[in-house]
C-alpha positions, 0 to 999 in steps of 0.5 A: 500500500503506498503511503497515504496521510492520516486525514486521507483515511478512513480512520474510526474507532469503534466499542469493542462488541461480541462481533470484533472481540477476537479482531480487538484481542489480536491486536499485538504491539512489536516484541520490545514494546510488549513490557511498556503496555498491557495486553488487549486482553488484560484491558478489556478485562479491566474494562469490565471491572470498571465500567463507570471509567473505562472507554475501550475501542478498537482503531479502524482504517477501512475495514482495517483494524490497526490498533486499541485503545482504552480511555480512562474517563472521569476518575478519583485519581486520588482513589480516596473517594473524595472526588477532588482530583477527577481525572480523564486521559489514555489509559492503554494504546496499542498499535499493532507492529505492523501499522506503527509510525502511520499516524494511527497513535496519533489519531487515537490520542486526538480522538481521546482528546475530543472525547475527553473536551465533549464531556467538558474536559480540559486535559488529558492524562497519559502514563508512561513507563520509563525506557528504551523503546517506549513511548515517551518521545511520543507522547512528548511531540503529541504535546503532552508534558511531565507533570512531576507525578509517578502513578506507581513507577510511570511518568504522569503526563498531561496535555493542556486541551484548547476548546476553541479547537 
């Protein structure tokens, strides 16, 4: 397939159904990168466990699935119960190895975004494990910025969502 722009495609995210649960559970990210996120499977597991937050959907290019992705939506982030630092942002991203470095991170994070700014949002939260071949750099040229937190071992990361756009 010759390469073509991001904007040019057909790109969507859709829930994960009964109809595309093996679809979503085959997406896998390339062997070095398996130790930075969770497996769809772990996720949609998760996904259960907590309905009220979690925003699965599988990444579409056509017919095409190229990825997965989880949001996190309006959560205690605290989890003290106080509800006084509710947070929203990507919970999981995973691309599958052989659709990398096509624009499809990137359109996720967007649609996260969009999502997180129609529910009233202002930012959008990220976590990243430290390391070679992980996605900090990423997440980074998305715009996103360290905020000085770690959530268990994982860099905190934020970005700043403009309403205007």
């Amino acid at each position: 397939m010759s390469e073509q722009r991001t904007s040019e495609r057909q790109l969507r995210l859709e829930p994960v159904t009964p109809d595309n649960f093996d679809t979503a559970i085959g997406i896998e990210v390339a062997p070095e990168q398996r130790r930075f996120v969770s497996s769809v499977v772990k996720s949609l597991a998760q996904a259960y466990l907590y309905p009220e937050a979690a925003w699965p959907r599988l990444i579409r290019d056509g017919e095409r699935a190229v990825g997965f992705l989880m949001a996190f939506l309006d959560i205690d982030w605290r989890g003290d119960g106080s509800r006084g630092d509710v947070r929203s942002g990507l919970w999981r991203l995973n691309i599958a190895a052989d659709q990398q470095r096509r624009g499809y991170g990137a359109f996720a994070v967007r649609a996260v975004a969009e999502e997180i700014r129609r529910r009233g949002g202002s930012r959008c939260y990220v976590t990243w494990e430290p390391g070679e071949d992980g996605p900090e750099e990423f997440y980074l040229r998305l715009g996103f910025r360290r905020t000085g937190e770690l959530s268990g071992e994982q860099i905190v990361g934020v970005l700043e969502l403009d309403r205007a756009t």
